[in-house]
SEMIVO-994789 format. One record per residue (C-alpha): chain; x, y, z; residue in three letters; residue number from 1. Coordinates in steps of 0.001 Angstrom, whole numbers, plus 500000, padded with zeros to 6 digits. Example, Ala and Ser with C-alpha at 12.3 -4.5 7.8 and 13.67 -1.06 7.14 Angstrom:
<recs>
+-----+--------+--------+--------+------+-----+
! mol !      X !      Y !      Z ! type ! seq !
+-----+--------+--------+--------+------+-----+
!   A ! 512300 ! 495500 ! 507800 !  Ala !   1 !
!   A ! 513670 ! 498940 ! 507140 !  Ser !   2 !
+-----+--------+--------+--------+------+-----+
</recs>
This chain:
<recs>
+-----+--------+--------+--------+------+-----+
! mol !      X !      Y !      Z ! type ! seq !
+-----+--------+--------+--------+------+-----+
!   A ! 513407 ! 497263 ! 446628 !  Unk !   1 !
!   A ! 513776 ! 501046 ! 447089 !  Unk !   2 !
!   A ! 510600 ! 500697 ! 449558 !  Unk !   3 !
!   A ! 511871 ! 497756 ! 451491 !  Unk !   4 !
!   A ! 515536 ! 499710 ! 451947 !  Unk !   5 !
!   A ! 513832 ! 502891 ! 453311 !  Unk !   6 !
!   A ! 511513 ! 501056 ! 455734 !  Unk !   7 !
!   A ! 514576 ! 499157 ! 457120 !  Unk !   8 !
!   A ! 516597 ! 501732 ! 457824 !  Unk !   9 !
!   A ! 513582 ! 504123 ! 459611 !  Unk !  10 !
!   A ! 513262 ! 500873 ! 461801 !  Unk !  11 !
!   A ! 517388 ! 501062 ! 461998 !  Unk !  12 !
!   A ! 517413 ! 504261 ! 463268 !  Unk !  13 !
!   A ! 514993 ! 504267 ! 465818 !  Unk !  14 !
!   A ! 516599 ! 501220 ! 467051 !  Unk !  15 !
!   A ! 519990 ! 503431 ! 466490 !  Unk !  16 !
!   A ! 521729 ! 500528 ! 464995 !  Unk !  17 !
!   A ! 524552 ! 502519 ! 463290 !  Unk !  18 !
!   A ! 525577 ! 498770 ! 461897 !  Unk !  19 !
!   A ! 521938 ! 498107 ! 460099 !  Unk !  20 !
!   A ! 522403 ! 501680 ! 458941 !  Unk !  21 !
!   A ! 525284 ! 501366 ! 457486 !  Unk !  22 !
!   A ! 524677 ! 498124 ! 455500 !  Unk !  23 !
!   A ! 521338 ! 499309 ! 453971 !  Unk !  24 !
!   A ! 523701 ! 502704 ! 452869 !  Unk !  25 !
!   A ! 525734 ! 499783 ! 451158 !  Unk !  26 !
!   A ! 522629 ! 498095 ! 449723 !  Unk !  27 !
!   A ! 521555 ! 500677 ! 448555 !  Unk !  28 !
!   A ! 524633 ! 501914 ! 447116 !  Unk !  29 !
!   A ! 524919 ! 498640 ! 445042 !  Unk !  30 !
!   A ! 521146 ! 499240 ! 444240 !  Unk !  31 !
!   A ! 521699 ! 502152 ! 442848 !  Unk !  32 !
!   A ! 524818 ! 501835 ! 440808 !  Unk !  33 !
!   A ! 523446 ! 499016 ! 438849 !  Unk !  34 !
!   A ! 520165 ! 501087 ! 438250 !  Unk !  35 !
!   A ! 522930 ! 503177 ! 436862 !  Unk !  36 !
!   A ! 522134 ! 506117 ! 439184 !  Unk !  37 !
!   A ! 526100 ! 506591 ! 440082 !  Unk !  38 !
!   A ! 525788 ! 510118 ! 441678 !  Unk !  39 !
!   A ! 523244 ! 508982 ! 444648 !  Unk !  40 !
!   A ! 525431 ! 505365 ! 444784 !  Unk !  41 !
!   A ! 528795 ! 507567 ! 445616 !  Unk !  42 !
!   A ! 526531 ! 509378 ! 447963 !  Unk !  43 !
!   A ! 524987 ! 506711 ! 450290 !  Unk !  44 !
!   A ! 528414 ! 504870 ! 449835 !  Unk !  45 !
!   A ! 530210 ! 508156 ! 451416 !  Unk !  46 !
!   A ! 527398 ! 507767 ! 453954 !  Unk !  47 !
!   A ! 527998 ! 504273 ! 454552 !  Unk !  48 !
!   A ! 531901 ! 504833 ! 455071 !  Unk !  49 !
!   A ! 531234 ! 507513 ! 457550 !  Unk !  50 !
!   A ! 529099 ! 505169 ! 459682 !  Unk !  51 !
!   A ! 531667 ! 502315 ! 459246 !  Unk !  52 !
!   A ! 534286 ! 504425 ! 460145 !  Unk !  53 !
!   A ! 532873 ! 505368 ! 463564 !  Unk !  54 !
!   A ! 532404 ! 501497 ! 464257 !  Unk !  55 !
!   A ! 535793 ! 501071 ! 463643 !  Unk !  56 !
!   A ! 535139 ! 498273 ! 460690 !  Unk !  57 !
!   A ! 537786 ! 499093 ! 458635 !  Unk !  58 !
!   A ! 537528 ! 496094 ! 456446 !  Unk !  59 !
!   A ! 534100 ! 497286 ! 455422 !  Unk !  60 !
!   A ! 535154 ! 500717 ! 454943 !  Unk !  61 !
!   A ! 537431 ! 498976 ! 452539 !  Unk !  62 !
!   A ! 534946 ! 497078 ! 450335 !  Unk !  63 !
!   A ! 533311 ! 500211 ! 450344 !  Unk !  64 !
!   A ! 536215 ! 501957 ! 448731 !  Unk !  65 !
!   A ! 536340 ! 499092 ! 446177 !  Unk !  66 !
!   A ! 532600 ! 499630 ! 445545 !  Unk !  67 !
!   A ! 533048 ! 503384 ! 444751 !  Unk !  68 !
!   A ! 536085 ! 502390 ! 442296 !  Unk !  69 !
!   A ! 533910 ! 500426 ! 440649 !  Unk !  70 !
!   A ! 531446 ! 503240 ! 440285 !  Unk !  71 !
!   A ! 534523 ! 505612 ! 439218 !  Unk !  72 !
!   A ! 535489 ! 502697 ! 436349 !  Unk !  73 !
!   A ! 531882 ! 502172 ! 435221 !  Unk !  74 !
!   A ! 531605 ! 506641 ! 435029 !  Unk !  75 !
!   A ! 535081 ! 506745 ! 433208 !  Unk !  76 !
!   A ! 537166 ! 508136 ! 436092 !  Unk !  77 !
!   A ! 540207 ! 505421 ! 435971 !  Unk !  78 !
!   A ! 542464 ! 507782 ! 438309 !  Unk !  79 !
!   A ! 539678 ! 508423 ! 440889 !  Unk !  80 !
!   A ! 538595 ! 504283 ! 441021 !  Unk !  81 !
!   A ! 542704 ! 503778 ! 441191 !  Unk !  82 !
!   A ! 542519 ! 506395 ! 444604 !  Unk !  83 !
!   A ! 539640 ! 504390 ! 446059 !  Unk !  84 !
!   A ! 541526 ! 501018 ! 445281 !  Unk !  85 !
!   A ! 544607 ! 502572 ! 447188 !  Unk !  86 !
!   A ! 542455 ! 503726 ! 450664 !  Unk !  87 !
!   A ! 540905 ! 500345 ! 450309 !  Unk !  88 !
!   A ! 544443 ! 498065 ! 450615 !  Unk !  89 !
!   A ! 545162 ! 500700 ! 453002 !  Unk !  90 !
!   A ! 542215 ! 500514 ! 455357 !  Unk !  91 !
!   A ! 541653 ! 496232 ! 454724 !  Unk !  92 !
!   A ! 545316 ! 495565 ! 456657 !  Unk !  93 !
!   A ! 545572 ! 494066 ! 459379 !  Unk !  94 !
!   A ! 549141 ! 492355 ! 461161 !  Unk !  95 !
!   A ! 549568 ! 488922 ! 460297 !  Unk !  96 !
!   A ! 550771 ! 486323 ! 462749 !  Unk !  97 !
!   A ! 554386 ! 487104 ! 461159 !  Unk !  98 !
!   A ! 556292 ! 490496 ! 462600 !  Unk !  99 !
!   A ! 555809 ! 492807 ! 459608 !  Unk ! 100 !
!   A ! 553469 ! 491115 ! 458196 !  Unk ! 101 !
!   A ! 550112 ! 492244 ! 456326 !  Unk ! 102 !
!   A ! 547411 ! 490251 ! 455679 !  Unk ! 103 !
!   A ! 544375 ! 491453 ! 453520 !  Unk ! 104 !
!   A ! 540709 ! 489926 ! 453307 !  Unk ! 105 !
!   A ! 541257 ! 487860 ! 449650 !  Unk ! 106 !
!   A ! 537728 ! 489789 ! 448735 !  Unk ! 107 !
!   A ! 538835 ! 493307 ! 449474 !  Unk ! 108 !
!   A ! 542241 ! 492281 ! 447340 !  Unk ! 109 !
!   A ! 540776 ! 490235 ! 444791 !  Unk ! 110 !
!   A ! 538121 ! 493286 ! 444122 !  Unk ! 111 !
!   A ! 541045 ! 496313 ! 444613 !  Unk ! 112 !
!   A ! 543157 ! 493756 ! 441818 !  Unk ! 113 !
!   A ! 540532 ! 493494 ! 439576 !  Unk ! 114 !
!   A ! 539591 ! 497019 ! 439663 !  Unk ! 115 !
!   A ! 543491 ! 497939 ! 439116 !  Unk ! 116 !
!   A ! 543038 ! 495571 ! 436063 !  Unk ! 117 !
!   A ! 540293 ! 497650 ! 434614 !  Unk ! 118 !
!   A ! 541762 ! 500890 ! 435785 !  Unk ! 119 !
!   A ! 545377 ! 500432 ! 435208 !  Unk ! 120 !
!   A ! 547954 ! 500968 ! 432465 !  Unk ! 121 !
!   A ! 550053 ! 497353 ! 430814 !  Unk ! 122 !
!   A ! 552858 ! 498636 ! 432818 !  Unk ! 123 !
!   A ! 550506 ! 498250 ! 436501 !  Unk ! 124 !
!   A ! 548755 ! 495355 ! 435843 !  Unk ! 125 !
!   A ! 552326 ! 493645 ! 434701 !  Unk ! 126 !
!   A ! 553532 ! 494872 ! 438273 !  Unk ! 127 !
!   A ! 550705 ! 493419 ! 439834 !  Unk ! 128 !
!   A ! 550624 ! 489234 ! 438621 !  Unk ! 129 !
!   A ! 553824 ! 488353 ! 441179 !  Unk ! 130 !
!   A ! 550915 ! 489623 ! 443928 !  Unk ! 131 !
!   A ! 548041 ! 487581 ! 442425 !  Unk ! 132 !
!   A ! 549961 ! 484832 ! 442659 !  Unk ! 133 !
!   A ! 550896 ! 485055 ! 446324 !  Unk ! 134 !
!   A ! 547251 ! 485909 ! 447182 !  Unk ! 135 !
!   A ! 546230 ! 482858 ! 445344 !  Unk ! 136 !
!   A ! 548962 ! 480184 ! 447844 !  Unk ! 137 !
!   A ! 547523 ! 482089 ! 450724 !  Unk ! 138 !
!   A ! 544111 ! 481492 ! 450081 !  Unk ! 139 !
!   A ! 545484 ! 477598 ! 449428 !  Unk ! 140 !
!   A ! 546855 ! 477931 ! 453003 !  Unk ! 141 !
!   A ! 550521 ! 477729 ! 451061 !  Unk ! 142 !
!   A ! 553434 ! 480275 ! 451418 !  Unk ! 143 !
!   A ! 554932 ! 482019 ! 447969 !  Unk ! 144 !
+-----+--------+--------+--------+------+-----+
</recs>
C-alpha cells in the first residue's frame, strides 16, 4: 500500500493537485497509525492540515484534528487528543440557516464526542450526553 501511496502522490504533484496531495497525506496518515507507526502518522497528518488549510477546507482540516486525537489517545496523551478535539469543533463550524447558529458535520462531532469519551474525565463526558442527544434529532431532521 506504501508503494501505491508514494506513486500517487509523485503523479499528484506533478499534476500540482494540492487536493490529491493532501488526501494521500491523510491515507497515509491512517496507514500508518494502524501499522502503529504514530510518530510519521502525526507527521503526514500535520502535512495534510497544512495543505488543507491553504484550500480553505476547513471541515477536513477538522477530521484531521480528530484523526491526530485519536493518535494522541491510542499513544497515551489524553490532554493533547482533548486539544485536537477542541481545534476540530472549532475549525468543522459553519452558520446554520438560524442567526447564531452552528452547525457541525455529524462525522467530525460524532468522532470529536467519541474521542472526548475516551479522553475525558466522568465529570466531561456527563457534560457532554445533553449534546449527543441534540446531534442525534438533527441528524433525524428533528429540533431538541
Amino acid at each position: 500500500a506504501e508503494r501505491v501511496i508514494t506513486d500517487a502522490t509523485t503523479w499528484a504533484t506533478d499534476l500540482a493537485d494540492r487536493e490529491m496531495e493532501a488526501w494521500l497525506l491523510f491515507a497515509g496518515s491512517r496507514l500508518d497509525a494502524r501499522r502503529q507507526d504514530l510518530y510519521r502518522a502525526r507527521d503526514r497528518a500535520r502535512d495534510a492540515i497544512k495543505l488543507y488549510s491553504h484550500l480553505d477546507n476547513n471541515v477536513r482540516c477538522a477530521e484531521i484534528h480528530n484523526h491526530l486525537a485519536a493518535i494522541e489517545i491510542q499513544d497515551g496523551n489524553p490532554n493533547a487528543a482533548l486539544e485536537h478535539v477542541n481545534q476540530a469543533m472549532e475549525l468543522g463550524q459553519s452558520e446554520g440557516p438560524e442567526e447564531g447558529q452552528k452547525l457541525i458535520p455529524p462525522g467530525v462531532l460524532g468522532q470529536a464526542e467519541h474521542i472526548r469519551f475516551a479522553g475525558g474525565t466522568a465529570r466531561e463526558q456527563l457534560d457532554l450526553l445533553p449534546l449527543l442527544g441534540n446531534l442525534k434529532l438533527r441528524v433525524l431532521g428533528m429540533e431538541p
